[in-house]
matplotlib code that plots the C-alpha trace (Angstrom):
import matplotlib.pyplot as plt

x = [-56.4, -53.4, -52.1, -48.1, -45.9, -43.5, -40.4, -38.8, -42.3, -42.1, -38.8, -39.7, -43.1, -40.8, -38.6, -41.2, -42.8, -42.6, -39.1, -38.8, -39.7, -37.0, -37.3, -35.4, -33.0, -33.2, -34.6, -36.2, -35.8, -34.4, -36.5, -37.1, -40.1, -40.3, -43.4, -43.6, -45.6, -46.8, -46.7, -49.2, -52.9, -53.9, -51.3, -51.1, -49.0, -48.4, -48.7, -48.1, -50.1, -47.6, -48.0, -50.4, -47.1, -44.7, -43.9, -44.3, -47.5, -48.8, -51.3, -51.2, -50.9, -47.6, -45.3, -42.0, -39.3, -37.8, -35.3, -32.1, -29.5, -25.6, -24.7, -27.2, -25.7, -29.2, -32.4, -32.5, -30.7, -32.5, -35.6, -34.0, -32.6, -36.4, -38.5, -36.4, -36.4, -40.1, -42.0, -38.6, -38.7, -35.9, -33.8, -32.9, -36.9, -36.8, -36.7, -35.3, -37.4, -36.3, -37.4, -40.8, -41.1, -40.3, -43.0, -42.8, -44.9, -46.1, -44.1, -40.8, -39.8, -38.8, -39.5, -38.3, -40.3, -38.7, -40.7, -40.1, -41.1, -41.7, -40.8, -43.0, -42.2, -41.8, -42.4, -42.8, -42.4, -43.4, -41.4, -43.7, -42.1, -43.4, -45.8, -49.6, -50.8, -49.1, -51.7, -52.4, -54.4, -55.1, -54.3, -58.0, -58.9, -55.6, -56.2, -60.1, -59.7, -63.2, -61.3, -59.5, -61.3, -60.8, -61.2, -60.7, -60.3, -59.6, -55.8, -54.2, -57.3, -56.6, -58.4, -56.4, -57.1, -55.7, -56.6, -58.0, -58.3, -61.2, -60.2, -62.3, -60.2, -57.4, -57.7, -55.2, -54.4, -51.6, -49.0, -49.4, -52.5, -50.7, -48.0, -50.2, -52.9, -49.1, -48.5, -51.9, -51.8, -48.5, -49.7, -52.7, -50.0, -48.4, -49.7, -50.0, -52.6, -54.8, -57.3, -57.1, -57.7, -60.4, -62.6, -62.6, -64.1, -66.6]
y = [85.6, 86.6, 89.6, 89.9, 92.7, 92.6, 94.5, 95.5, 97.8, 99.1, 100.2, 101.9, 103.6, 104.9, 106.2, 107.8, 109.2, 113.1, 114.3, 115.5, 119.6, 121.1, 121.8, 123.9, 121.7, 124.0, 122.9, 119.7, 116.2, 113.6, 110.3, 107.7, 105.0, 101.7, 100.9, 97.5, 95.7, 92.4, 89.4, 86.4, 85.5, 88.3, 91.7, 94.6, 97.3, 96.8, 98.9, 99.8, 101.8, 103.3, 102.7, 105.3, 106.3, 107.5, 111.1, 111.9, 110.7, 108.5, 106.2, 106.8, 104.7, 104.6, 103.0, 100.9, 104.2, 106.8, 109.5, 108.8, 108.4, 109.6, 106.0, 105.4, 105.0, 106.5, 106.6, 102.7, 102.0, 103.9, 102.6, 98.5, 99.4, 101.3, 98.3, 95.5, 97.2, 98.3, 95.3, 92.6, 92.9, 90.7, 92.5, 89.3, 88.9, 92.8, 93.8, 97.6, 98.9, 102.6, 106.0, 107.6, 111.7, 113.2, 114.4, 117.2, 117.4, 120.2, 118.8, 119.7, 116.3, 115.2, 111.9, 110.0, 107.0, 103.9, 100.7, 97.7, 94.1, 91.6, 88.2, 85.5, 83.9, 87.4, 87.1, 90.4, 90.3, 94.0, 95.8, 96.1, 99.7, 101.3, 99.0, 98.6, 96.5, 95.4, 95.2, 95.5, 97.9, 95.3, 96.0, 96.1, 98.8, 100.9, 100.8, 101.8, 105.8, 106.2, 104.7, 107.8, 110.9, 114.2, 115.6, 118.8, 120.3, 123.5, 123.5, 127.0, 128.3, 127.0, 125.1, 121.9, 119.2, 116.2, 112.3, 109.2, 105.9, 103.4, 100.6, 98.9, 99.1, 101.8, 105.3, 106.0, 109.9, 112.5, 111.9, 107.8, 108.3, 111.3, 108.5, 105.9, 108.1, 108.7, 104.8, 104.3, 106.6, 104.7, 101.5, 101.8, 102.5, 99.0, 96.4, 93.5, 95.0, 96.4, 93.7, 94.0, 98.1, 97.6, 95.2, 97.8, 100.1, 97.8]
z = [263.6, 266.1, 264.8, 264.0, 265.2, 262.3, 263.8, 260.8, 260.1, 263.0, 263.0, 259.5, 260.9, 264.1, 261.1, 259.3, 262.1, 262.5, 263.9, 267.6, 268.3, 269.2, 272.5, 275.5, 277.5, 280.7, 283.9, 281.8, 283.7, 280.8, 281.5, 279.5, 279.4, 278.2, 275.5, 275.5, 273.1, 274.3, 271.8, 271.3, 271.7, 273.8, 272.2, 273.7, 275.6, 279.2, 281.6, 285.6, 288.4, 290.7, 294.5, 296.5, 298.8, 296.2, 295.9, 292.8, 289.9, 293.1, 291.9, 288.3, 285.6, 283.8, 281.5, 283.2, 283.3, 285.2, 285.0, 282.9, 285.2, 284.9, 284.6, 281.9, 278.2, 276.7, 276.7, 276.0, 278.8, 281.2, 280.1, 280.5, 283.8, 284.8, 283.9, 285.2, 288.7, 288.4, 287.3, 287.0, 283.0, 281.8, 279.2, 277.5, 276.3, 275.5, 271.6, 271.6, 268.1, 268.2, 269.8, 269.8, 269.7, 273.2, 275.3, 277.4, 281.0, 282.7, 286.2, 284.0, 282.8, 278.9, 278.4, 275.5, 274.8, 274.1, 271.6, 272.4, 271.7, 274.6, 273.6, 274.5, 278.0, 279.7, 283.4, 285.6, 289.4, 290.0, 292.8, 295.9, 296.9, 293.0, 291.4, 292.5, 289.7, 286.1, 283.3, 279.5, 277.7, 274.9, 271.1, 269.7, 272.3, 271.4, 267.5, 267.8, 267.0, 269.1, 272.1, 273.6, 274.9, 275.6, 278.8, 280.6, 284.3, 286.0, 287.2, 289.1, 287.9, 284.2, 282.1, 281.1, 278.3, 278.0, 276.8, 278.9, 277.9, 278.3, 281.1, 283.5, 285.9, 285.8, 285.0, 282.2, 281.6, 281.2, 279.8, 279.4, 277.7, 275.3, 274.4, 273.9, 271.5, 269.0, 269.7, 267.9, 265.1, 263.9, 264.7, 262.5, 259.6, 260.2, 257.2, 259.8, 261.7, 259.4, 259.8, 263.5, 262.8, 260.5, 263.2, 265.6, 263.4, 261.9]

ax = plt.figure().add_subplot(projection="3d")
ax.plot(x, y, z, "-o")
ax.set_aspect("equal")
plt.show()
């Protein structure tokens, strides 16, 4: 059974989610991603590994976003305008479903994650300047609780925790992974995937 992203649910377990820490506005980078969830026989959230030559996060796995420009109306926008010049995203076959919490890094950016829908018929044609690789970390994987682990390393003589994610390919960490573990604790609230939950458990 093909399991249903039923927007309206969505929109009431972003609702019902926990509200946004209040958190200090100075010296944070506003930046906004874009969560999209991918429709039809094979669901799940797509993904992008950033090119080995770019300045910043080289090489890492990461949603479709950037910083929120001037120009930018909101977070939405930012994270529309991020994705259709990272991977070619159409906006037309983009459903905007609402906000997730912010997330703050420890390079000194607030990201505001943004849930979307992508329709079916969505084409990407990743830029070859930003994007490596665009992929899926399928739905059955993200609702399985045992899926994400904790990890830890020494950092500035530190030690720092922080979540990965099983894939065969791609190492997904930080704050991706961080995003996606909050994804999947409201996702396993929504009464269409249940069943889908339930398998992974069983």
């Amino acid at each position: 059974m093909t399991p249903h992203f039923d927007a309206p649910a969505l929109r009431r377990l972003l609702q019902d989610a926990e509200p946004t820490a209040a958190l200090p506005a100075d010296g944070l980078i506003p930046a906004a991603v874009l969560v999209g969830l991918v429709t039809g026989p094979a669901p799940g959230v797509l993904l992008t590994k950033r090119t080995a030559h770019l300045r910043t996060h080289s090489g890492q796995v990461s949603f479709p976003g950037g910083r929120i420009d001037p120009d930018d109306s909101g977070p939405e926008a930012a994270a529309l305008r991020e994705a259709q010049e990272e991977v070619g995203l159409d906006p037309d076959r983009i459903e905007i479903l609402g906000r997730m919490r912010d997330f703050v890094t420890s390079t000194g950016y607030r990201i505001t994650p943004v849930l979307a829908l992508l329709q079916p018929g969505f084409a990407v044609d990743p830029s070859p300047h930003e994007v490596a690789a665009v992929f899926q970390l399928p739905l059955a994987v993200l609702l399985d609780p045992e899926a994400p682990r904790r990890r830890s390393l020494m950092f500035a003589g530190n030690p720092r925790e922080f979540w990965v994610w099983p894939h065969p390919e791609h190492e997904i960490w930080g704050a991706t992974a961080a995003i996606l573990v909050h994804l999947a604790k409201r996702l396993r609230s929504h009464p269409g995937l249940n069943h889908l939950a339930h398998q992974t458990n069983s």
